[in-house]
N, C-alpha and C positions, 0 to 999 in steps of 0.2 A: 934345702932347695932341691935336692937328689930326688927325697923322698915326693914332692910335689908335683916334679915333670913324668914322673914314672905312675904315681898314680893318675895324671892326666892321660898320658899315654893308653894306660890299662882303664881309665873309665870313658874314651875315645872308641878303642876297640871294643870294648861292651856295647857301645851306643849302635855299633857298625853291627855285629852281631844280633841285636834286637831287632834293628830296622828289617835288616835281608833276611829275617829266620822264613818270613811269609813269601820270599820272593822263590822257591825253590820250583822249579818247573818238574811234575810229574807226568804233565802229558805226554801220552805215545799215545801212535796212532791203531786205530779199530783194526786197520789193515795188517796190521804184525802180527796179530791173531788169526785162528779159524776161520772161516767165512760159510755157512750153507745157505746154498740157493737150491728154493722148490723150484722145480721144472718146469710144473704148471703156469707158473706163474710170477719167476723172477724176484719174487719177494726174498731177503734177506736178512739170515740170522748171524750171530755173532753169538762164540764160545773164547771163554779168558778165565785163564785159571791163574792163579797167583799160590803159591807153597801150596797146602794140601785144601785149599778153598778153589770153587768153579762158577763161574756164571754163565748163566744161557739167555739171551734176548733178543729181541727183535730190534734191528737196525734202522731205523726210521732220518726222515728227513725232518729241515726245521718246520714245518707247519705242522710234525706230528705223523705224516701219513709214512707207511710202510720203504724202505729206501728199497727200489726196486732194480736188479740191471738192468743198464742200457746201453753198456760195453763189454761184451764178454772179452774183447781182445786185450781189453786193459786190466782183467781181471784172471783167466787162463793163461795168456802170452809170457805174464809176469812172475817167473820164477822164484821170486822173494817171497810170492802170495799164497796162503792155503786156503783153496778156495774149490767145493766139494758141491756136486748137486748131490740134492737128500735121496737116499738109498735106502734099504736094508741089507746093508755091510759094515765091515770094518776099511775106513779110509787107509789107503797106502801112506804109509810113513806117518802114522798117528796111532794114536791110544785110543780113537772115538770112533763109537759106531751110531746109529740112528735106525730110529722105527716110528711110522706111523701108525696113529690109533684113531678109532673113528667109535663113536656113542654112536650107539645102535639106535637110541630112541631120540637122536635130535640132527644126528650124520654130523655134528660138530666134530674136526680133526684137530691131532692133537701130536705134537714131535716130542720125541722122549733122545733123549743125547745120553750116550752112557759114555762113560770115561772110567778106562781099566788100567788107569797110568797109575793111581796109591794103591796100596796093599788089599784094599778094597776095592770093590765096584762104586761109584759116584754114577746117580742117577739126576738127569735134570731134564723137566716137563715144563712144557707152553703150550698153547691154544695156537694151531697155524693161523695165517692172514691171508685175507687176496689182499689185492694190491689196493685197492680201496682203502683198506684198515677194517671193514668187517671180516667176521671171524669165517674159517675156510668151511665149505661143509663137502660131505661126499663126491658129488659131480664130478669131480675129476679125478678120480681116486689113480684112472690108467696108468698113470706116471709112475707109481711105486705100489709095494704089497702094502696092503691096509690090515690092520690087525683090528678085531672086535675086544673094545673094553671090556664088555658084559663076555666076554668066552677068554678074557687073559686070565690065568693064574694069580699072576702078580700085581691084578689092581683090585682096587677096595675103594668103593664108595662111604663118603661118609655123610652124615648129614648134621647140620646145626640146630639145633632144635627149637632158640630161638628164633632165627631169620628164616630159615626152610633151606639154606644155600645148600646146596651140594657140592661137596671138594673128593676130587680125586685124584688115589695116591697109586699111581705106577713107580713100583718096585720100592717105594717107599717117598718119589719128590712127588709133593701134592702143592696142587692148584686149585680155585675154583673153577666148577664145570659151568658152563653155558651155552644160552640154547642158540637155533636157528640164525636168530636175529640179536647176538650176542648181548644181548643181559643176562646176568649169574641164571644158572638152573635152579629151580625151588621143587623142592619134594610138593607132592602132592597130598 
C-alpha cells in the first residue's frame, strides 16, 4: 500500500513537471538591450548579445514597418535605457562602436556594429532604412562620416554565380548587397 501512494505521488509530480516544462517565460524586453537610433531619421536598431553570440537588427513595428522614435524623453530621460544615435565612435560604457558605409555604385547604406567585448573583435552588418522600410541611400549621409565600400580595406565583394547576388563581407559579417530600390544587387 506504501509502495502505491508513493508511486502515485511521484507519477503526479511527473505529470506536473511535463505539463509546465512549455510554460517557462523567457521573454525580456528589446529595451534591456542597446538601442541605435539614426539621426536622420529616427529609425531604430537593436544589439543583444547572449555568452560569446551577438545579434544586430532592425526594430520594426507590428505591420512590419521600421519602429521609429517618437519619444526621445522616454528613451534619453531613462537611465535604465542604452540608447546611442549612430556615430563613428565608441559608446560610453559599452564595448560597441559603429560605422557607416555607403556602395559607391548604388549610394545604398550600410551600419557595421563592432563589439570588442570577446577576446576578439565580433563584426555585425545590415542595410540602414528610412522610415518607410525602403533601403537608406546616400542623401543624407550629413549626420555621420560615411565610409566608401569600394575604397575600405576590409570589405570584399562576392558574387553568386548562379543567381548574380552580390554579398558583402565587412570585416568578415556578410550580407547581401542591394540596389537603389532595394532588390538584391546582381553582377552584371
Amino acid at each position: 500500500m506504501k509502495t502505491k501512494g508513493i508511486f502515485a505521488i511521484v507519477a503526479v509530480l511527473l505529470i506536473l513537471v511535463v505539463a509546465t516544462a512549455g510554460c517557462v517565460d523567457n521573454t525580456q524586453s528589446i529595451e534591456d538591450e542597446i538601442i541605435f537610433i539614426d539621426p536622420a531619421n529616427g529609425v531604430m536598431y537593436g544589439v543583444y548579445w547572449a555568452g560569446i553570440g551577438i545579434g544586430f537588427f532592425d526594430l520594426v513595428n507590428s505591420d512590419g514597418t521600421p519602429k521609429v522614435i517618437t519619444n526621445n524623453a522616454k528613451y534619453f530621460s531613462n537611465k535604465d535605457l542604452n540608447v546611442y544615435y549612430i556615430s563613428n565612435n565608441l559608446y560610453d560604457n559599452t564595448h560597441l562602436s559603429t560605422k557607416c558605409y555607403v556602395d559607391d555604385d548604388t549610394g545604398v547604406m550600410y551600419l557595421l556594429v563592432l563589439d570588442s567585448k570577446a577576446f576578439t573583435e565580433r563584426f555585425i552588418v545590415t542595410v540602414m532604412l528610412n522610415s518607410d522600410g525602403t533601403v537608406k541611400t546616400i542623401n543624407d549621409s550629413y549626420y555621420y562620416d560615411v565610409i566608401s565600400i569600394q575604397e575600405e580595406v576590409n570589405a570584399n565583394m562576392f558574387v553568386d554565380e548562379e543567381t548574380k547576388v552580390v554579398y558583402l563581407s565587412l570585416h568578415g559579417a556578410i550580407l547581401p548587397m542591394h540596389d537603389s530600390s532595394g532588390n538584391y544587387k546582381v553582377a552584371s
